[in-house]
N, C-alpha and C positions, 0 to 999 in steps of 0.2 A: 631105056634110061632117058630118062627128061631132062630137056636141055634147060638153060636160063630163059631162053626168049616164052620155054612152055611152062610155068609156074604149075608145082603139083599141090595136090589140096593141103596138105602140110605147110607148105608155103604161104598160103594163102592165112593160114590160120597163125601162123607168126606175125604175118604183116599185119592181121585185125591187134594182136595182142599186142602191137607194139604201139597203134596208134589210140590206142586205150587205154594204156597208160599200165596196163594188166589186169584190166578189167575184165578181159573174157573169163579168166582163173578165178575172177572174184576178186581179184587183189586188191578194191578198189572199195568192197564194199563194206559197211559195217566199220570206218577209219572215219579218222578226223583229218582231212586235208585241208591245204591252202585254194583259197582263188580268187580272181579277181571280178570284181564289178565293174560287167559292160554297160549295164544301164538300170534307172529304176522309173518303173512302168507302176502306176497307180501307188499301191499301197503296198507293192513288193520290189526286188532286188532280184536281175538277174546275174547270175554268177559262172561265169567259167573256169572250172577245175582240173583241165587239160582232155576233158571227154569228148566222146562223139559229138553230144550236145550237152547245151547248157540247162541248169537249173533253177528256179525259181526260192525265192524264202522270205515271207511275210516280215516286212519292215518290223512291226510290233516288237519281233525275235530279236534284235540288232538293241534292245532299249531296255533299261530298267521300267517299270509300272510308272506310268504320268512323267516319263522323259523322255526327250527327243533321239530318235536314232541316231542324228549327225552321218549321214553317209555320204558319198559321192561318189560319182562316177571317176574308176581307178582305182577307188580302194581295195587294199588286200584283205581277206577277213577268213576265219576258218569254220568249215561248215563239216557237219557229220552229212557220209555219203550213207542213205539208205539202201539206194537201189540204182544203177547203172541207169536203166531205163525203163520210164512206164510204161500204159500205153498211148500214151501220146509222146511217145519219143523222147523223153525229155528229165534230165537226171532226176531223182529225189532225195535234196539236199534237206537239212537242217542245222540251222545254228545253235538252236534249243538245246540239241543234244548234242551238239560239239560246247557248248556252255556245259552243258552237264558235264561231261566226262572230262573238261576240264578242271572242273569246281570242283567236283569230290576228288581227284590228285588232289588239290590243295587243300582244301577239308582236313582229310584225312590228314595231312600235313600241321599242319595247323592246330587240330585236334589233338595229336599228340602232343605237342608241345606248349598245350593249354593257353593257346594265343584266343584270343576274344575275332570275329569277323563281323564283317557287313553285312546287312540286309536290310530287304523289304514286306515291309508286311500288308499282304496285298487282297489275302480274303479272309474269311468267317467258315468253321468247318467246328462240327459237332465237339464241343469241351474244349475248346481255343480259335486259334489262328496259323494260317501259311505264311512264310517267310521265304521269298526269294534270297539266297544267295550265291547272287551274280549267277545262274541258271541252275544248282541245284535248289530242288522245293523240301523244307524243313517245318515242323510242327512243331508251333510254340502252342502253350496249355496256357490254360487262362489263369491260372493260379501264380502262372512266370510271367505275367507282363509289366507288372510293379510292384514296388512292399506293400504295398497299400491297396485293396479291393479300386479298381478303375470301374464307374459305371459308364463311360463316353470311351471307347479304343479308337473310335475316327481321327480325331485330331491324331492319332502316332499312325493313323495308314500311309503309304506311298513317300513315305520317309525313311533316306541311308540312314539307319542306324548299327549300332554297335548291340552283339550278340555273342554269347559264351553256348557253346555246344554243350552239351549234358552229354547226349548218346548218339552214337550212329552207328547204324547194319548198313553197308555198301550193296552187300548182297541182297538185300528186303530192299537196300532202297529207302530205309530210314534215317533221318536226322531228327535230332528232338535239340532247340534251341530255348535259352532264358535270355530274356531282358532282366527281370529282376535281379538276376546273379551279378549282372554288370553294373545295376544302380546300390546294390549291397556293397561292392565292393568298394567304386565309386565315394559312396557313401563315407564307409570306414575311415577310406584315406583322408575325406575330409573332417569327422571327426578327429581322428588322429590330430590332422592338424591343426583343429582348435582348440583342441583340450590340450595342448601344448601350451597353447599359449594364456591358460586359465590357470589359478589357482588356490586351495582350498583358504577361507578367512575374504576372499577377493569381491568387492560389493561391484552388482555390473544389476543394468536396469534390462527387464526380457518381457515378451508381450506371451500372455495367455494364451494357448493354444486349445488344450482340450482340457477339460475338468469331470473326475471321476468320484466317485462315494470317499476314496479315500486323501483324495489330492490332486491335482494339478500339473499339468506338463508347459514350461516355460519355454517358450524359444530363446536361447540366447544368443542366435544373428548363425545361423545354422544349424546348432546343437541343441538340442532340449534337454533340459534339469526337470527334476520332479520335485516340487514343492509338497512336501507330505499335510495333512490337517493339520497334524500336531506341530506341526512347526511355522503354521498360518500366524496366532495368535498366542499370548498367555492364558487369555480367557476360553473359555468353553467354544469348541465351534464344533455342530451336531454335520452341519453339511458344507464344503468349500463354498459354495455357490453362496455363501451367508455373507463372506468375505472378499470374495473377488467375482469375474466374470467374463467371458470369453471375449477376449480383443484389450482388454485391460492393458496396460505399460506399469509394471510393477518392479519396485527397486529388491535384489533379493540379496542375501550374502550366501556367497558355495559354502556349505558346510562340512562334504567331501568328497573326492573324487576317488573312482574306483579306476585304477586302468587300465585290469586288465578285463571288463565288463565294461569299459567306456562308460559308468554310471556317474551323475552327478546328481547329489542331492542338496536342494536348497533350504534357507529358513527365510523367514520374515519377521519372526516373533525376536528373532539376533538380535535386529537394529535396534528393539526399544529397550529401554530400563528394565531390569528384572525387578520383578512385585515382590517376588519372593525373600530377597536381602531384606534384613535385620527384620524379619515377618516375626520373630521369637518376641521381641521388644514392644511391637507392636501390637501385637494381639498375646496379650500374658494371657497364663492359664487362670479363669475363674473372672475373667471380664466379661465382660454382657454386652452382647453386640448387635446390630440391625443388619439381616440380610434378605435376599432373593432366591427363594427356590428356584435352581435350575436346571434339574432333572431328578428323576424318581428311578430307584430300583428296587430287587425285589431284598436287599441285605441294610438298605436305607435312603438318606434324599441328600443330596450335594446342594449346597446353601453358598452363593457368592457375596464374598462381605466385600472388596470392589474390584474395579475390573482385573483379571488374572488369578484372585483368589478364590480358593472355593476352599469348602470347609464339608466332611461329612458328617452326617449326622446318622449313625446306627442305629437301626429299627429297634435295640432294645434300649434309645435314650431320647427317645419319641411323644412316649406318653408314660405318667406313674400307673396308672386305670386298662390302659388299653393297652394289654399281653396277646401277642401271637398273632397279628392283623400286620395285613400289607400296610409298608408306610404309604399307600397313596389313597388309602383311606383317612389319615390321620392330616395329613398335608397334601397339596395342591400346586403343580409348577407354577412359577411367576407369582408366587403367594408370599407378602415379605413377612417374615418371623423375627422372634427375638430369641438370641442361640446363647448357650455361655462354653466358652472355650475350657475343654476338658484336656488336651496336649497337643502340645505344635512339636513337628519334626522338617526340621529346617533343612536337613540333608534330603530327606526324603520327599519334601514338596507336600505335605500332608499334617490338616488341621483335623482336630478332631470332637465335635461339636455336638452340647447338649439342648436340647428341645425341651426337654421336663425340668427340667433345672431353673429354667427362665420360668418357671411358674412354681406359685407353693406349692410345698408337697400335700398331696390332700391327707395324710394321715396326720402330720403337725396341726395342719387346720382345724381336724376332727380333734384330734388332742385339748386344742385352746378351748373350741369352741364346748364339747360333750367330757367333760373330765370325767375319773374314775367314780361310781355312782349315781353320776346320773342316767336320765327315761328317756330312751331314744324310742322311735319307730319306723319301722320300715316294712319291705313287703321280702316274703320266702323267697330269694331266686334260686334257691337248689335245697334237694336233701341227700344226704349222702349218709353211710353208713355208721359216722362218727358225729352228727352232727346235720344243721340247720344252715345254712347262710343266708345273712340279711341284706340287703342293699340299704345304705343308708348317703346321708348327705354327701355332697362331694364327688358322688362317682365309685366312693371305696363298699367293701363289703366287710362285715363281721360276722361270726362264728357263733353259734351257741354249741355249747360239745352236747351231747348226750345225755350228759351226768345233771346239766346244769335248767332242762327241759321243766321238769317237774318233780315235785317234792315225792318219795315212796312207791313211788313204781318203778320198773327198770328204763332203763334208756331207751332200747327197743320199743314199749309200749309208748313211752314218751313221743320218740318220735314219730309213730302212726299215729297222733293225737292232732299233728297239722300237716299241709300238704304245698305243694305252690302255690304262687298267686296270692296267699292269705296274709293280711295284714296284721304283723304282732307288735307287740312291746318287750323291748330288754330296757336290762341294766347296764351301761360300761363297768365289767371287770378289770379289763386291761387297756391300754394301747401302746404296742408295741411299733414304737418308725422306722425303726430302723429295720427290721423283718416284715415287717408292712403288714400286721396284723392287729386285727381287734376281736377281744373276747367279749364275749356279752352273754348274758344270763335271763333267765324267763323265769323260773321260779323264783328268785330272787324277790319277784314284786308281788307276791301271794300275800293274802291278810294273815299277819302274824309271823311273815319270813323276819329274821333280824336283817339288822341294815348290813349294807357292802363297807367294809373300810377303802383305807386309798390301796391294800394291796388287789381290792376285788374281791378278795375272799369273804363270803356270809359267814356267823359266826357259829350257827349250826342249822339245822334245816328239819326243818315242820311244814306242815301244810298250813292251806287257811285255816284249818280246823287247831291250829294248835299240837296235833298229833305228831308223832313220829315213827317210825318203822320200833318195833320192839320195847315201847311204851307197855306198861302194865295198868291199867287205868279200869273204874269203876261203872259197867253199862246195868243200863234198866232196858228189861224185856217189851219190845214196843209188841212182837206177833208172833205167836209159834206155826212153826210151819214144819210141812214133812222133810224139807231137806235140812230146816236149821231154824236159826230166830234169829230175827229183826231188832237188831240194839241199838240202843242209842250212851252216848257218853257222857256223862255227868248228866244235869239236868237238862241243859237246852244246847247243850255240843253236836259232833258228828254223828248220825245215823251209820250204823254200817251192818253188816252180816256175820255170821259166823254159825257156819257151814256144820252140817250134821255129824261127823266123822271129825269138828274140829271139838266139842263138845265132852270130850273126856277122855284119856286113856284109854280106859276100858270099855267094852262094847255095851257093857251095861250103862252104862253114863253116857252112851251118845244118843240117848232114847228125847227125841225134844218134848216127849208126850210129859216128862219128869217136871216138866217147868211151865211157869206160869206166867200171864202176861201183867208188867210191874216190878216182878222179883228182879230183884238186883245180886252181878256175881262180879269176880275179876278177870278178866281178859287181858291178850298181850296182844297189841299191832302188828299182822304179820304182813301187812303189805296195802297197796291200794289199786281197785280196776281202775278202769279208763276215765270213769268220769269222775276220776279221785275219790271216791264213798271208800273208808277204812275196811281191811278184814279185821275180825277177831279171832282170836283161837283162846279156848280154855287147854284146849289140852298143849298149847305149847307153851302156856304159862305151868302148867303144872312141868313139866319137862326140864325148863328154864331153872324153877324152884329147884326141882331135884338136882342140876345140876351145879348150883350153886353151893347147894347143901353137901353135897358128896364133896366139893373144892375147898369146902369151909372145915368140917369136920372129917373127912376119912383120912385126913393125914395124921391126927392126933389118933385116931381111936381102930388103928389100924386093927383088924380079925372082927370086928365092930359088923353087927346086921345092919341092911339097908333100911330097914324098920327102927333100927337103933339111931341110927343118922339123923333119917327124917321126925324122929319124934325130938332128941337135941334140936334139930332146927325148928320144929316148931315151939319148941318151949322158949327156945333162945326169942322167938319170933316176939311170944305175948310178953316175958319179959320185959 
């Protein structure tokens, strides 16, 4: 048995653990302990922590990034124990990590109770920045360092500031920190507090800050209002920039406040006079006015008669002549016209303005100038299936119908007899102004047509020749030919034909060999070709006759032979 004065290896190993502090166990390491500074040698702090030896830790560790460490020999300070001893004997302490594992205790602290903390923002790392706080290292994202995209971050490096935590894993070792969360909120309360003390009707003078397509953002001495276009001016304003400009000092009045969106909306157009009052009085309906086109769409042109007012003019009160076209064919921005006020709606902000009005109507014009009966000319500008349209004076067009083309032939034929482009002469039949139309007539001017009265109507219709469809009339044989003979009408009248098969009833009688040239017989008009020459037919005067004769007599002489009829009518005839 071992006495005291002979210490056994157990002994031995108590006394090392006791003057270690219980270091040999470990006790010692992987803790955050106290200790003191014996001295600071260069750019470091040696420190005594109750161990065998002492340890060394980089001054820099002791300081926030671009601040002084303030240390001195004597101070207490707590450092994380890594390692009992290197191998150069000599503890390995850290402050860094006794920083650390002090900081996220309170972090974490903190964290929960959604308190804001300190830090430094000390480098640049892929999609943001690091954030010292007070020794743990946090990742701020570039998107949280202000509301507002920052192109310079240098000015906020190596600066205490104020930090709201997002996120943090202890365990990973993550912290993810905002700035911008602190200057939103910041922000707010100051809003808050100045929209307190604003209120809607309230005139305050604010400088132009930024200026967009649709308006303008005012600072009013912290707070921005947005001044909308339409509340720029009374008059037309296409872009803000027409009216103000960035750094401007401009007087505005609130015109409302949202509070629970903190929005404030301005006007400018408040402070002046409205143009609009007693506008009924002022411009009555059917006044004739002077204005300025100033702007074109594609339904018509807004016309300002003076500053504030503006008047449309709809693209079907544009032009009498010109149907179906863009008004910025007809009119031209900043082009001044003369408009006549068609209705004003005073509640509504809305004049409503004629273009055509301001000028005569071209159909009254045509009226005065071309009355019923008279020789117009003009050139084909369409055919259509009903008719001719002519362009004439003025811009306006008139009609010939079909019927009205040429004397004895059909419509149809008539109108394959002109084409476009061809230069004609009518009659005025009609004009009508109010339907905005004009009749006009082409056969009407034929040698021998009777005159047009003021209704336009001819009073019957012949050709030049005198002739008419179903006339009965006396020709001389000019030529016998195999399909027919060549006639002519009285003495020196219309030459025309009539056709082999027209020449009698019966097949015996359509023989032209039977007839000679000079013999004279009766024919009935049964139409006219193209170049208007007459047809004739005998046998549809004999047709005509029989029918006459049966309408005359078979109602008297009813069981009566058709032999019996016609011989009554021809005796009735030489009677």
């Amino acid at each position: 048995m071992a006495s005291s004065a002979n210490p056994t290896r157990d002994d031995f190993a108590a006394m090392l653990d006791e003057s270690l502090g219980g270091a040999a166990d470990g006790g010692f390491e992987g803790r955050v302990v106290k200790g003191t500074i014996t001295a600071i040698e260069n750019d470091k702090a040696v420190i005594d922590v109750g161990l065998k030896s002492e340890g060394r830790v980089a001054l820099r560790e002791f300081a926030m990034p671009g601040q002084p460490h303030g240390l001195s020999v004597g101070d207490e300070v707590e450092v994380y124990v890594d390692r009992v001893e290197n191998a150069d004997g000599e503890a390995m302490l850290s402050r860094d990590r006794a920083r650390r594992e002090a900081a996220w205790d309170k972090l974490e602290s903190e964290f929960g109770e959604g308190k804001r903390v300190d830090g430094v923002i000390f480098g640049r790392v892929k999609g943001g920045f690091t954030v010292d706080l007070d020794g743990a290292v946090a990742f701020l994202p570039g998107s949280q360092v202000d509301i507002r995209p920052v192109r310079d971050v240098q000015p906020l490096m190596d600066i205490p500031q104020p930090f709201q935590i997002l996120k943090m894993d202890r365990r990973r070792g993550n912290i993810v920190v905002s700035r911008r969360a602190v200057l939103e909120e910041t922000r707010a309360e100051q809003r808050t507090g100045l929209i307190s003390g604003l209120a809607e009707g309230q005139i305050i003078d604010g400088v132009v800050k930024n200026i967009t397509d649709y308006g303008a953002f005012v600072d009013l001495g912290g707070i921005d209002g947005l001044l909308h276009v339409t509340d720029m001016s009374y008059k037309r304003v296409n872009h803000p920039n027409e009216v103000i400009n960035i750094g401007d000092t401009v007087k505005v009045q609130i015109i409302r406040i949202n509070q629970e969106t903190q929005r404030i909306s301005l006007g400018m157009k408040q402070l002046e006079s409205d143009p609009w009052e007693g506008v009924a009085a002022k411009y009555p309906v059917g006044a004739k006015l002077h204005g300025v086109v100033t702007n074109i769409t594609e339904y018509g042109a807004f016309v300002e008669l003076e500053s504030g007012i503006e008047g449309l003019v709809h693209v079907s009160e544009m032009s009498w002549t010109k149907k179906n076209v863009h008004p910025g064919k007809i009119v031209s921005t900043s082009q001044e016209v003369d408009v006549i006020v068609l209705e004003v709606d005073s509640d509504k902000r809305r004049i409503s303005l004629g273009l055509k009005q301001a000028a005569q109507n071209p159909w009254e014009q045509f009226a005065d100038k071309h009355p019923v009966g008279s020789t117009v000319q003009g050139e084909v500008k369409n055919a259509t299936e009903f008719g001719l349209f002519i362009g004439l004076d003025g811009d306006v067009d008139g009609m010939v119908h079909m019927s009205d083309i040429a004397w004895g032939i059909s419509g149809e034929d008539a109108l394959a007899l002109h084409r476009k482009g061809e230069e004609v002469s009518a009659i005025v039949l009609d004009v009508d102004v109010e339907k905005e139309r004009i009749s006009l007539g082409m056969k009407q001017l034929e040698k021998g047509a009777p005159a047009v009265g003021s209704s336009g109507a001819s009073t019957a219709g012949t050709t030049t020749s005198g002739l008419k469809k179903n006339d009965v009339v006396t020709v001389t044989i000019l030529e016998v030919r195999d399909g027919g003979l060549e006639v002519q009408a009285g003495d020196d009248g219309a030459t025309g034909f009539i056709k082999r098969s027209d020449l009698g009833r019966d097949r015996d009688e359509q023989r032209p060999d039977r007839f000679q040239v000079g013999q004279k017989l009766d024919a009935m008009v049964t139409g006219f070709d193209r170049s208007k020459k007459p047809n004739f037919s005998v046998k549809a005067r004999q047709l005509h006759e029989e029918k006459e004769a049966v309408e005359q007599y078979g109602s008297s002489d009813a069981g009566a032979s058709l032999g019996d009829i016609l011989g009554a009518a021809l005796k009735a005839k030489k009677d």
